[in-house]
N, C-alpha and C positions, 0 to 999 in steps of 0.2 A: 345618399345611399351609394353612388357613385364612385363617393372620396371613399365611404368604409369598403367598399368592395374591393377598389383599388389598393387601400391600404391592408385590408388580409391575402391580398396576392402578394405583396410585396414581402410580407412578413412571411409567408409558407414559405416563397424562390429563397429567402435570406437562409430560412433554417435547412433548408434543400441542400443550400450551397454548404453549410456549416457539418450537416450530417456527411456529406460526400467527402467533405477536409479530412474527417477524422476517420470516416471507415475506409478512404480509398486506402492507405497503404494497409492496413489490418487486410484487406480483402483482396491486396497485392499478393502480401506473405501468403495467404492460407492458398492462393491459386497458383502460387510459383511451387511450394511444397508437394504440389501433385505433379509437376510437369516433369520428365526423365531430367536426370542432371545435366547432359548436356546443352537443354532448352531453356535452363533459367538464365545462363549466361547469351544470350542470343542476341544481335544488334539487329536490327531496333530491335526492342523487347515487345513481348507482344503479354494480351492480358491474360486471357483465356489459354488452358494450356494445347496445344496442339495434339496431343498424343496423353490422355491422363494417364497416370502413372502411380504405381506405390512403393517404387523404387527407394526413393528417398525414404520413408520409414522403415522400410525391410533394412536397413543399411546401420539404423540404429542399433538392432539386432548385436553387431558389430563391436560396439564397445559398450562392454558390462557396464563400465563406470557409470556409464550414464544414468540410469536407475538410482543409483544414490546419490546424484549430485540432486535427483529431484528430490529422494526424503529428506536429503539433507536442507534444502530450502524450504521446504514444508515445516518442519522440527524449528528451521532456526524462526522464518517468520511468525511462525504460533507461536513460538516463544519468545519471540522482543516484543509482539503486540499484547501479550497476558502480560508480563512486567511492565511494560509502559501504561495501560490500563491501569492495574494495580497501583502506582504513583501516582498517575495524574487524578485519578478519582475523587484521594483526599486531599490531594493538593489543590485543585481545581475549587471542591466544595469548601474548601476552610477562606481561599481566596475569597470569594462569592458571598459569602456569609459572613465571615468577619472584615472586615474595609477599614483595614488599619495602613497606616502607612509602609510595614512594613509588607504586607501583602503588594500593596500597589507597585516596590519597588521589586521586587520579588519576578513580578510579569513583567516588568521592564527589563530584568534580566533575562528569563525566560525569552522574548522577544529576542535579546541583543543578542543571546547563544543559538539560537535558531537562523540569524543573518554570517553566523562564522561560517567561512566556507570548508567544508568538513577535508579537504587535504590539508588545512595545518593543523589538524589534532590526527590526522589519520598518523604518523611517527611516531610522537609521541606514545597513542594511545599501543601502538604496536612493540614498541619498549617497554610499556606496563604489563602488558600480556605474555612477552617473554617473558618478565622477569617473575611472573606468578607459573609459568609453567604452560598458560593455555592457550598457546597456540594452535591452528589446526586444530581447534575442536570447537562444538557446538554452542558452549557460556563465550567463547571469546568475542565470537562472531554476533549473538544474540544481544548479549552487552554493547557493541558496538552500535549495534541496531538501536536497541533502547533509547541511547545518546540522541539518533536523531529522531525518532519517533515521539519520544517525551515534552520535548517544548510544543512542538506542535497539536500532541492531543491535551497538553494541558489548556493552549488556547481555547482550542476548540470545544473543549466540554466545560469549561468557564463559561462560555455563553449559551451554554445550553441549561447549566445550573442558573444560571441568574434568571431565564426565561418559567423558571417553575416558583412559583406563587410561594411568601412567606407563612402565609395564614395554611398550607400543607402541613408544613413541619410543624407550626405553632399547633393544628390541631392536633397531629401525634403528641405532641409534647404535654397536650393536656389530658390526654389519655392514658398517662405515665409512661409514655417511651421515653428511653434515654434517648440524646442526640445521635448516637451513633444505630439505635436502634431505628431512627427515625429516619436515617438514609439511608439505611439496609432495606428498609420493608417500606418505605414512602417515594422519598425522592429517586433516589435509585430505576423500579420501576418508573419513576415517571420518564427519566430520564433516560431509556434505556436504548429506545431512538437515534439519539446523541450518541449511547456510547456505542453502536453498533456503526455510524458513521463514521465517530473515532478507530474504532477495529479497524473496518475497511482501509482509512487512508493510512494506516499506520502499517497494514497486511502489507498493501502495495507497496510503501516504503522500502518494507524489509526485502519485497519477492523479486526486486528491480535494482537491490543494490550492487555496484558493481567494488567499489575502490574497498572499501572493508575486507570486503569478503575476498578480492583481489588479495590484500597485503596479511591478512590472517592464515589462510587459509593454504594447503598443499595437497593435500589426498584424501583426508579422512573426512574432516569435512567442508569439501569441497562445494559449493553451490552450482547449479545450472547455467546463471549467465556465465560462471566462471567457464563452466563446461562447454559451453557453447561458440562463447567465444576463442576458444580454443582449436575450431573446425578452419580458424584464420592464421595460417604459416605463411613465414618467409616464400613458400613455394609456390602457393594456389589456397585460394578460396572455395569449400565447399559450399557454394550456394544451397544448394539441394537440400543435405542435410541441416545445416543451419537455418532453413526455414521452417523445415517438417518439424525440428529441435523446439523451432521459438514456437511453432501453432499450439504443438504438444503443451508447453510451457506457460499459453495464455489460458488453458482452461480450467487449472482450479479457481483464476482470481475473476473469470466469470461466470462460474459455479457457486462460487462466492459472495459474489454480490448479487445475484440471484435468489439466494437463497436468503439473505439479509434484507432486500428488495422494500419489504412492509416495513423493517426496522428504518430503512432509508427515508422514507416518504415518512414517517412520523418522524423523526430524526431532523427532517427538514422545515416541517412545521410547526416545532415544539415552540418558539418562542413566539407566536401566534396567541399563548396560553398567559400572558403574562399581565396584570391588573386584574 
């Protein structure tokens, strides 16, 4: 009794230690975001703000732009994460279900364009996009998206398709659904867990891209990192508003996943269901 007690202390202090890794700087930014501008830049730094403050947000006020570099990341990652869904769905389920060799190679691909490091198609892809006209606007950007969200969620909801039961679909099947009927109205729901996971890491993807959106992009639609990052000049660093910027900035995508939450926790245990 000794050893297991000792070993669930050990195991809470681990996860103690792990929650504090990942919340201290989220919980840095959102307490520097309150403190007057002068006090984020302060040696030593301190945690807690000395004097709280709403300075830094009134300041946003400031530059109109700002407001649309967030629709404009809103728009763009709903929309590379609804296209990339859209592909990987039946590419995922045809994989899954049919196990031919051509599939098998196919994921091997998928894998191997998922390990390219996205600055040597970022030129390129930026050359193709002038040359259709769409730059600085929201398909170029989206598209761009897509490229790297697509290998990724096809992985991922391949093993979530594989984790739902053959004899489902076969009993649609004997019910006279068509195949396609039978992953609209069978598998689909079952799997919807999965693709709700898939959204999420695919939202994130897009809501945290920088170089795309960096080399697409000029004014119109412009994205938030880009905006934000922009508070950093040869002169001076706006701490201040660059924080209040990012806090702002973190709350649709845990609105987000909040609100997805049940889909998550099914999503995670779906292939539990499998035999």
């Amino acid at each position: 009794m000794a050893r297991i007690h000792a070993g669930r202390l050990v195991l809470i202090l681990l996860v103690a230690l792990i929650l504090v890794v990942y919340v201290f700087p989220y919980l840095y930014l959102v307490l520097t975001s309150f403190k007057p501008p002068e006090d984020s830049v302060t040696v030593p730094p301190t945690l807690l703000p000395r004097q709280w403050s709403l300075e830094n947000y009134q300041r946003i006020g400031n530059y109109p732009a700002i407001p649309k570099s967030f629709l404009n990341s809103i728009i763009i990652a709903l929309g590379s994460t609804t296209l990339a869904l859209i592909l990987a769905v039946p590419a995922a389920y045809s994989m899954t279900r049919y196990r031919t060799n051509v599939s098998r190679i196919f994921m091997i691909i998928t894998l191997i364009t998922r390990m390219i490091p996205y600055v040597s198609v970022a030129i390129p892809f930026f050359t193709l996009m002038r040359r259709f006209s769409l730059t600085d606007t929201h398909i170029a950007v989206a598209l761009a998206h897509t490229t790297i969200n697509l290998p990724l969620a096809i992985w991922l909801l391949a093993s979530f398709f594989e984790g739902v039961p053959n004899e489902l679909e076969e009993a649609a099947r004997v019910d006279g659904a068509s195949r396609l009927g039978a992953l609209l109205r069978v598998i689909i729901p079952v799997v919807m867990g999965g693709i709700a996971v898939t959204a999420i890491f695919g939202f994130l993807a897009s809501w945290n891209e920088f170089l795309f959106s960096l080399l697409l992009t000029s004014v119109d639609a412009k994205t938030a990192p880009i905006a934000i990052a922009e508070f950093k000049t040869q002169y001076a660093v706006e701490w201040g508003t660059m924080t209040a910027l990012a806090t702002l900035y973190s709350f649709p995508v845990i609105l987000f996943s909040l609100l997805a939450q049940k889909r998550i926790v099914a999503g995670m245990t779906l292939g539990a269901v499998k035999g």
